[in-house]
Structures are given as C-alpha cells and as structure tokens.
ZALOMAR-151167 format. One line per field, with one value per residue (C-alpha): x negated, y, z negated; residue in three letters; residue number from 1. Coordinates in nm, 3 decimals, padded with zeros to 5 digits. Example, Ala and Ser with C-alpha at 12.3 -4.5 7.8 and 13.67 -1.06 7.14 Angstrom:
<pts>
px (-01.230; -01.367)
py (-00.450; -00.106)
pz (-00.780; -00.714)
code (ALA; SER)
pos (1; 2)
</pts>
This chain:
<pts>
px (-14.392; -14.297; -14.242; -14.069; -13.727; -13.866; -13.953; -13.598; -13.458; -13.737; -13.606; -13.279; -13.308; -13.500; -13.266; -13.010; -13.215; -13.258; -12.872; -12.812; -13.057; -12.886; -12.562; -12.653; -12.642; -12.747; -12.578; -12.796; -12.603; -12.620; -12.716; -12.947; -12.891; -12.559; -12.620; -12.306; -12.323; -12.010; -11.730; -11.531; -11.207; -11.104; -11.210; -11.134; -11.103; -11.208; -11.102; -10.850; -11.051; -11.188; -10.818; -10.745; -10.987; -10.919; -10.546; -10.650; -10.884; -10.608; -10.680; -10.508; -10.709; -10.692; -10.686; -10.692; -10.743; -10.450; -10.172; -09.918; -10.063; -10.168; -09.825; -09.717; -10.047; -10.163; -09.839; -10.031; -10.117; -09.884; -09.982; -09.797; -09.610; -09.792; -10.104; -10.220; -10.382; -10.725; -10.698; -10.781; -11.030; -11.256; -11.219; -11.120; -11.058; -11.372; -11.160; -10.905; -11.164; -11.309; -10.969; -10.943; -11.251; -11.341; -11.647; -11.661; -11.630; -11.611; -11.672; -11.861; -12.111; -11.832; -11.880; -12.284; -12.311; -12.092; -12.264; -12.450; -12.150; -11.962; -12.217; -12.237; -11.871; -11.908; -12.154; -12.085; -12.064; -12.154; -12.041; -11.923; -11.707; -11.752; -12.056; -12.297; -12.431; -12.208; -11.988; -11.663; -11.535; -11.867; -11.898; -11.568; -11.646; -11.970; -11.758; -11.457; -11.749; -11.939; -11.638; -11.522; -11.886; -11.877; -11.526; -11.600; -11.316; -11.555; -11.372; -11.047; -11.263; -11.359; -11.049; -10.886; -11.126; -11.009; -10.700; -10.762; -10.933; -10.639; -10.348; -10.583; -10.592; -10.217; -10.131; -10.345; -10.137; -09.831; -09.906; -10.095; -09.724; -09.546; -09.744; -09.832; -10.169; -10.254; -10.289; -10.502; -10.358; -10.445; -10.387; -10.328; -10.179; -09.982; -10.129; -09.894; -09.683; -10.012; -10.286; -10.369; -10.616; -10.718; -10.886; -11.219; -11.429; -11.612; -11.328; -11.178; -10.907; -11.158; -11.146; -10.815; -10.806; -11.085; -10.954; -10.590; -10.779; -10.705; -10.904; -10.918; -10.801; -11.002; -11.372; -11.567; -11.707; -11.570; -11.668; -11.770; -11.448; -11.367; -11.175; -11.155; -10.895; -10.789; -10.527; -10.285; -10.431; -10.729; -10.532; -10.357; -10.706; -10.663; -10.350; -10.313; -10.276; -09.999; -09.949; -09.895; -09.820; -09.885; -09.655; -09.566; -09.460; -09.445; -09.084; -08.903; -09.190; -08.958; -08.753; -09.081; -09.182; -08.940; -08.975; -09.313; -09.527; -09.826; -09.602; -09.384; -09.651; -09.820; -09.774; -09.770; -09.466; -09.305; -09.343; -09.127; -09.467; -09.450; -09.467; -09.389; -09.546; -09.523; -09.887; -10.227; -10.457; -10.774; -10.959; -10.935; -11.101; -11.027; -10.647; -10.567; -10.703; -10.464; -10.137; -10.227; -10.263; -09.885; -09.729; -09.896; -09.812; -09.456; -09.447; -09.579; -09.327; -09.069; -09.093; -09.162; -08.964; -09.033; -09.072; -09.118; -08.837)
py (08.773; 09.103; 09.296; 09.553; 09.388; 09.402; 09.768; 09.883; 09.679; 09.847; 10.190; 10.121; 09.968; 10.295; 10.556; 10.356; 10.377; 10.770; 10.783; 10.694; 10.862; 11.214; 11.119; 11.020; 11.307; 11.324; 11.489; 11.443; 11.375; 11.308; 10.897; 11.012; 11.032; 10.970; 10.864; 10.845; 10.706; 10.886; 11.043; 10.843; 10.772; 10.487; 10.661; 10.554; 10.833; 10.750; 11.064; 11.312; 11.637; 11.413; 11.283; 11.651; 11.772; 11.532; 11.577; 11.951; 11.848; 11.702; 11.340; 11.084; 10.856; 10.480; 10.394; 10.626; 10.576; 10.651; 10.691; 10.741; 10.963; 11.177; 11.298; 11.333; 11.590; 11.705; 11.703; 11.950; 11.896; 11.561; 11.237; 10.998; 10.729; 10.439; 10.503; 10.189; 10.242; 10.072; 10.097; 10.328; 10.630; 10.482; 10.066; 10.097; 09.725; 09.666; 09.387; 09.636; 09.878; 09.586; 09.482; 09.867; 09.853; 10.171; 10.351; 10.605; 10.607; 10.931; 10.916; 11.149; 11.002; 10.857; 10.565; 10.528; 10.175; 10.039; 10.294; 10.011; 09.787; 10.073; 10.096; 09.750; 09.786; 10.137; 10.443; 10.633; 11.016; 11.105; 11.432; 11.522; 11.876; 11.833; 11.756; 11.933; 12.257; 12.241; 12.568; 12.376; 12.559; 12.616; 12.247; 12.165; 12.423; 12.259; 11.880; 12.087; 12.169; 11.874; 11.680; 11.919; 11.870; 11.505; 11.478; 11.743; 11.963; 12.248; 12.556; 12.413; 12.382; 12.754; 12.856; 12.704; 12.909; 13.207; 13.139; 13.109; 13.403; 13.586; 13.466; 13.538; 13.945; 13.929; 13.743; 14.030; 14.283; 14.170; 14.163; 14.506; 14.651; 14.497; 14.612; 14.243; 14.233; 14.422; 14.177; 13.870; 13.517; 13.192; 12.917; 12.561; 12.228; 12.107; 11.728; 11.746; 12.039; 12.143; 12.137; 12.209; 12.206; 12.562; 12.657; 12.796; 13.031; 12.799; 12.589; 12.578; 12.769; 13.081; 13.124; 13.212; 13.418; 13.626; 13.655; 13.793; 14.056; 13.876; 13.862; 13.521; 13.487; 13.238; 13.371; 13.039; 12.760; 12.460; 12.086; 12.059; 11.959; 12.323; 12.326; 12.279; 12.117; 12.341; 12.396; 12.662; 12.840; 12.895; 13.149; 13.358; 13.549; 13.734; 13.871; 14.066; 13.763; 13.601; 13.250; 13.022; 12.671; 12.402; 12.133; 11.845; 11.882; 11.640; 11.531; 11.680; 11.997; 12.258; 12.188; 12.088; 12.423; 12.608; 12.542; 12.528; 12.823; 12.810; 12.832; 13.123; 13.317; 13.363; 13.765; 13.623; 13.422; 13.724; 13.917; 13.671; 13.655; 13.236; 13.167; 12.813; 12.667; 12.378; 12.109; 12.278; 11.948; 12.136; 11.886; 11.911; 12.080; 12.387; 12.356; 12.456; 12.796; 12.883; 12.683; 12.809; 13.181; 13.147; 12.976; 13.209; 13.551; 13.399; 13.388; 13.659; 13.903; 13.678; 13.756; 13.515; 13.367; 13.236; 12.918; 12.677; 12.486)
pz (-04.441; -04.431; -04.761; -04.621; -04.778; -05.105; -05.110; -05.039; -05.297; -05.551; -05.396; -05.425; -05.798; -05.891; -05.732; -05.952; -06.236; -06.180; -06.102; -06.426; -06.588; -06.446; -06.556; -06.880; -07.203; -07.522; -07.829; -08.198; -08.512; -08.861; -08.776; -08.506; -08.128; -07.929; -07.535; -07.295; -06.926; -06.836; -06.981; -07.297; -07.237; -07.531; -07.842; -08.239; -08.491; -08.850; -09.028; -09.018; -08.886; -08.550; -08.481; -08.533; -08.250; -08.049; -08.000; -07.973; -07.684; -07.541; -07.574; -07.751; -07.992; -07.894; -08.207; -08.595; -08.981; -09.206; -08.934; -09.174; -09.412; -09.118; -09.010; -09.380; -09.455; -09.153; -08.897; -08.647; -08.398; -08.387; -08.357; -08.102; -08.256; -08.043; -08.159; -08.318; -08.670; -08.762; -09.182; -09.411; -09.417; -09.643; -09.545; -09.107; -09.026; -08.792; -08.657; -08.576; -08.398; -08.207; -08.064; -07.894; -07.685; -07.767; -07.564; -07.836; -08.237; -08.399; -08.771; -09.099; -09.327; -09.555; -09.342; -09.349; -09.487; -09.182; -08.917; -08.786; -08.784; -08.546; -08.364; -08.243; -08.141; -07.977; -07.954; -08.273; -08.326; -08.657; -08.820; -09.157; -09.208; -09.565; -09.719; -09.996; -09.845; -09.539; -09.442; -09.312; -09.075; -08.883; -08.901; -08.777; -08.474; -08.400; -08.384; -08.177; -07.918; -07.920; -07.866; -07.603; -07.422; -07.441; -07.269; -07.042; -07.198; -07.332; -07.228; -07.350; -07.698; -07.616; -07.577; -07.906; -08.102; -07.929; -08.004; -08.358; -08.354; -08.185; -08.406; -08.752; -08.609; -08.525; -08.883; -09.024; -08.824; -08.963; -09.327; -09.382; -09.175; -09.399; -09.710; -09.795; -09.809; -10.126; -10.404; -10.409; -10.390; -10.528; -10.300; -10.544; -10.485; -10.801; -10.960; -11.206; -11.389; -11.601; -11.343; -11.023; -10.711; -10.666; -10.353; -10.368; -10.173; -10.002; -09.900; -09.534; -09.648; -09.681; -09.357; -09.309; -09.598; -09.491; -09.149; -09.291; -09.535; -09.825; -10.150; -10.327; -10.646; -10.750; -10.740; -10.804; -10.585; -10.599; -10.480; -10.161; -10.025; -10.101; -10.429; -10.849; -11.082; -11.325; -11.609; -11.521; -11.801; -11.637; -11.381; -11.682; -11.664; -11.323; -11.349; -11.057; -10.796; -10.651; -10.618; -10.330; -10.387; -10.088; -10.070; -10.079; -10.465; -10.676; -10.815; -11.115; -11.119; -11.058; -11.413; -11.596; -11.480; -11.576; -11.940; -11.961; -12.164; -11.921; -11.613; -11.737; -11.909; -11.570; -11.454; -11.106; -11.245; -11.425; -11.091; -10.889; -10.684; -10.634; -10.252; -10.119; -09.806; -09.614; -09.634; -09.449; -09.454; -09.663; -09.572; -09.172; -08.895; -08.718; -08.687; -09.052; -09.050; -08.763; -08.955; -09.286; -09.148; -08.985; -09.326; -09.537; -09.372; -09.291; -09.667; -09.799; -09.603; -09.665; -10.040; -10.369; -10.646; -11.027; -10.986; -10.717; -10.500)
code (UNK; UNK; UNK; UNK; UNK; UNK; UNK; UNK; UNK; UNK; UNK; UNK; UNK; UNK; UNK; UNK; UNK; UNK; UNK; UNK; UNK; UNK; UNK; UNK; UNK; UNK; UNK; UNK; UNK; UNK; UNK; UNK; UNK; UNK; UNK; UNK; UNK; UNK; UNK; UNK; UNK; UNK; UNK; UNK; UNK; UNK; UNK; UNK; UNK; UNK; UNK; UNK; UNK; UNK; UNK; UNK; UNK; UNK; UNK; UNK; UNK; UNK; UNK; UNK; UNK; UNK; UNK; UNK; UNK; UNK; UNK; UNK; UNK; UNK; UNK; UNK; UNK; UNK; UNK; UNK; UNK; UNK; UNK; UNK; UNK; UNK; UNK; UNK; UNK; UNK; UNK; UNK; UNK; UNK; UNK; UNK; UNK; UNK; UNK; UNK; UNK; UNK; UNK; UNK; UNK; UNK; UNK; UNK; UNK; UNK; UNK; UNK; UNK; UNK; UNK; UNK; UNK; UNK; UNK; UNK; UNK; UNK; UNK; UNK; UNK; UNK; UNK; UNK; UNK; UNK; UNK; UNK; UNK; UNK; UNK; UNK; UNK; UNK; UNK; UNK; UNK; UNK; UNK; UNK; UNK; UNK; UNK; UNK; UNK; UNK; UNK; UNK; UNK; UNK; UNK; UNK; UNK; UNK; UNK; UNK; UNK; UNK; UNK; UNK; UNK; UNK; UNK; UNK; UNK; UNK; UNK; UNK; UNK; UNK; UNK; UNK; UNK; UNK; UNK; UNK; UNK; UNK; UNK; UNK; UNK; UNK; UNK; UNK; UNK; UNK; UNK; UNK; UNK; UNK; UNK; UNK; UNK; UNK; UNK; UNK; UNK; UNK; UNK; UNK; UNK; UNK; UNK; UNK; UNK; UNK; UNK; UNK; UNK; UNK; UNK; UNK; UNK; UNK; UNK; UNK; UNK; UNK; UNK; UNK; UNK; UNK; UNK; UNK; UNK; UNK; UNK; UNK; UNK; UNK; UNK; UNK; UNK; UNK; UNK; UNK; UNK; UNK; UNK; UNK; UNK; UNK; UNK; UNK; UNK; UNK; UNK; UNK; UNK; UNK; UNK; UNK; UNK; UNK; UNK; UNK; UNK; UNK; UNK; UNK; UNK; UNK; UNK; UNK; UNK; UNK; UNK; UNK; UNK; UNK; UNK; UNK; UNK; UNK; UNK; UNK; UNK; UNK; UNK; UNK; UNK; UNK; UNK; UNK; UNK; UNK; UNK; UNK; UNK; UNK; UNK; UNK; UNK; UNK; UNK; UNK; UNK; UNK; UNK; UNK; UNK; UNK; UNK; UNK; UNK)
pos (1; 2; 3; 4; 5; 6; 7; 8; 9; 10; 11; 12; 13; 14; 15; 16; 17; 18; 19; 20; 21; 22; 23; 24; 25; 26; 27; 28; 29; 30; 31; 32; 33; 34; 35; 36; 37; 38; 39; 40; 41; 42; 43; 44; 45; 46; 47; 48; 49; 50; 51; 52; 53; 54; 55; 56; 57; 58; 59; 60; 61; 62; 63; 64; 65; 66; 67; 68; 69; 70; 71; 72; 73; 74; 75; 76; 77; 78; 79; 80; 81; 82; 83; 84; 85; 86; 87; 88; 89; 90; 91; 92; 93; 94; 95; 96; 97; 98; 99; 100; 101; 102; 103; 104; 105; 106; 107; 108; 109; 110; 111; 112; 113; 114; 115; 116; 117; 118; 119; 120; 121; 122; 123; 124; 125; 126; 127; 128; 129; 130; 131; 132; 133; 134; 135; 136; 137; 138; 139; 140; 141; 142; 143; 144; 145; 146; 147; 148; 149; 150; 151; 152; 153; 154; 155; 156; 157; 158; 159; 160; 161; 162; 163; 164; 165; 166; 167; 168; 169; 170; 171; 172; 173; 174; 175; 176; 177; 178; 179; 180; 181; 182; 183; 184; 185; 186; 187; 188; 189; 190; 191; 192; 193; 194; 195; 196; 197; 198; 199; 200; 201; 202; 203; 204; 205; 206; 207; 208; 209; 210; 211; 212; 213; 214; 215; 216; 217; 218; 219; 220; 221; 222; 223; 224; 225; 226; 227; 228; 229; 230; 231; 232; 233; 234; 235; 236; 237; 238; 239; 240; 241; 242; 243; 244; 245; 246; 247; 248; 249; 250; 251; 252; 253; 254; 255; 256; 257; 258; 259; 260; 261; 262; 263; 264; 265; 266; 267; 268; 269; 270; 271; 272; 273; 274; 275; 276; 277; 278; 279; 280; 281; 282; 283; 284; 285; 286; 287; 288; 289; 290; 291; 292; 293; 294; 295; 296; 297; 298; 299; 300; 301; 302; 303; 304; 305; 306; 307; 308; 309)
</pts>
C-alpha cells in the first residue's frame, strides 16, 4: 500500500496549519494576550471611549453599552440609530452580546469579574483609558492604534491624531489673535447650584488645554477619571480665572444662581467672564480633546456673561 496519499494530506494539513499561523496576530492587554485569525468585522463596545474609536475608525459597533446616554454625552462622532444596545456600562446583558455574534469584544477593566464570561462569547480586548497611574490621553491613543491595527485601518488611526494635532495649533491661532488666551480657565460641570466637578490637570481635558496655551485654573490632581468635587467656594481663591461651564445643566440653576452669595461673589462672575459650552464626554477617548478645543475657543472669542443660560 502505498503511503504516498497519506503524505500529501500531512503536507497539505501542515501548510494549513502554517497558513494560519501567518495570518494570525497578536496584540497584549491588560487580561493578557488577544489572537485574531483575520480581520473583525462584528464587534461589541462596552464603554463609551471604544464605541468612540471605533466610529472614528470608521466602523460601526454591532452592538454598544448605554446607547442612549451616548448620544446625550458624547454626540461625536454619532452613533447610528440601529445599533442595537447590549445594557449598561457597568451590567452589559451577556445574553444580549451572545445574540450579536460578535468576533471581537472591546472592553476596560471595569468589567474584570465577567472577562472570562466575554471571552467565551468572543476574543476580548482589554484596555482601560482611566485607571490609577494612567495618562488618558496616551492611553486612549494607544487603544485608537491598536484598534486601527487590528482592523487594518492604522493610517486612518494615524491620521486622526494628526488631525487633532492640526486643529489644537489652529484653535491656538485663533485665541492668542483674538487676545483670548491670557487668563486661566476652570473647566467644571455643575452637580447642583453649590458644587461642582472641576477638571484637573491630569484629566483628558489637559490635553486640550495645554495644546490651546491655556493655564488651568485648577492646579490640583484629581481622581483618576481626571477631576474633584468641590464647593464653589473653593474657586473664590484664584481669582484671576475664568469660568467655563459644560453642559447639560441641571434645571432651575440659572435663578438659584443668581441669588446665591458663592456664585456672585466669584471675580470671574463680577467680570462677566462665565462661558457656556455644549457636553465634551471627560471620560472618552481621543475625540474630546479635538470637540472641547473647537467649543472652548468658539467661546472664549465669543465673549462671557454672569451667570449661566
């Protein structure tokens, strides 16, 4: 009997074994090791800052956590209205996930007591912008490219931070002609009409403050998503600053502002140097340096008022 037969078929099972062996990459993450056979095309987001780099890649999500709230806080880049939602952030439906067939899950360490659960659905990418000791937007670029690598869309990835880069220097151009970039600002998101989220130096916001030539107001760290909760008391100290307040506000704080002592004792206040803008997710990925840059500037030459809207 010849064996001839059974040679080629080892041959052949071994060139397919080497095929797919050079296809076949490898990206490390926080979990450990990712391996793809080919290129993902059905992928879940579980956070904000992946569905954020994905739509900036150019590909749709199958399937993302906290649909809703993502057009009310993050609106750029948008999210298509048929794109099914799996849950929340912090509790995705792995039912939901399942249902998708997804060949990719992209999550942050948030989600480490289900990892194992994804990853019996899906290979998992694992990467957290924010996180103790993390700088966020170096983080975010790192997911951008990884992302970009994995779904062979690298130079687009390459490009977007040139971008960013290019529309920071022309944002700077426009407020130093305009005079606008002489005092500091504190950026702060209003809980109620006696406290707020100010945003720290080592937030993601810091990046587009540094790339405008603007000084911080606020000079210390916060959390590690990037920010403190303060009384507005606590800004009465640095009185040369100006303030910018992110929406969305919450109702009835434009009155309860206006006859409150801590509001109106503010120089910033006094100054009619209170800018509005529209919501900058602080929380996202590389996206929100650009938008805030645009708002802010926009603002800033625009002029301020007293109180807010």
């Amino acid at each position: 009997m010849s064996t001839k037969p059974v040679f080629r078929a080892l041959a052949a099972l071994w060139l397919c074994l080497l095929s797919n062996l050079a296809l076949s990459q490898t990206w490390p993450h926080e979990q450990g090791q990712l391996t793809l056979e080919k290129t993902p095309e059905r992928i879940v987001t579980l956070n904000w800052a992946a569905t954020e780099a994905l739509l900036l890649l150019g590909v749709t999500p199958v399937g993302v956590a906290d649909k809703t709230g993502y057009a009310t806080w993050v609106r750029e880049p948008a999210l298509p209205d048929r794109v099914p939602n799996v849950g929340t952030r912090v509790a995705p439906s792995l039912e939901a996930i399942a249902e998708l067939k997804p060949d990719l899950i992209v999550t942050s360490s948030e989600m480490a007591p289900a990892a194992g659960l994804l990853q019996q659905i899906a290979p998992t990418y694992v990467i957290s912008v924010y996180k103790q000791g993390v700088e966020p937007f170096e983080r975010a670029k790192t997911m951008l490219l990884t992302l970009g690598d994995m779904l062979d869309r690298k130079e687009r990835a390459e490009a977007i931070l040139t971008d960013i880069d290019t529309t920071l220097a022309e944002q700077r151009r426009r407020l130093a002609a305009h005079g606008a970039d002489q005092r500091p600002v504190a950026l702060v998101s209003f809980m109620d009409d006696r406290h707020v989220r100010i945003f720290a130096p080592n937030g993601l916001y810091q990046t587009a403050l540094d790339g405008l030539g603007l000084d911080n107001l606020w000079p210390k760290e916060g959390n590690y998503w990037g920010f403190s909760t303060v009384g507005l008391e606590a800004i009465a100290p640095y009185p040369d600053g100006r303030i910018v307040v992110l929406e969305p506000t919450v109702p009835g704080l434009s009155e309860n502002l206006a006859d409150s002592p801590f509001w109106t004792y503010l120089p910033a206040v006094q100054r009619n140097q209170v800018y509005q803008i529209e919501p900058v997710w602080p929380f996202g990925a590389v996206f929100p340096v650009k938008r805030l840059a645009i708002l802010l500037t926009d603002a800033l030459i625009e002029g301020g008022a007293n109180n807010v809207r």
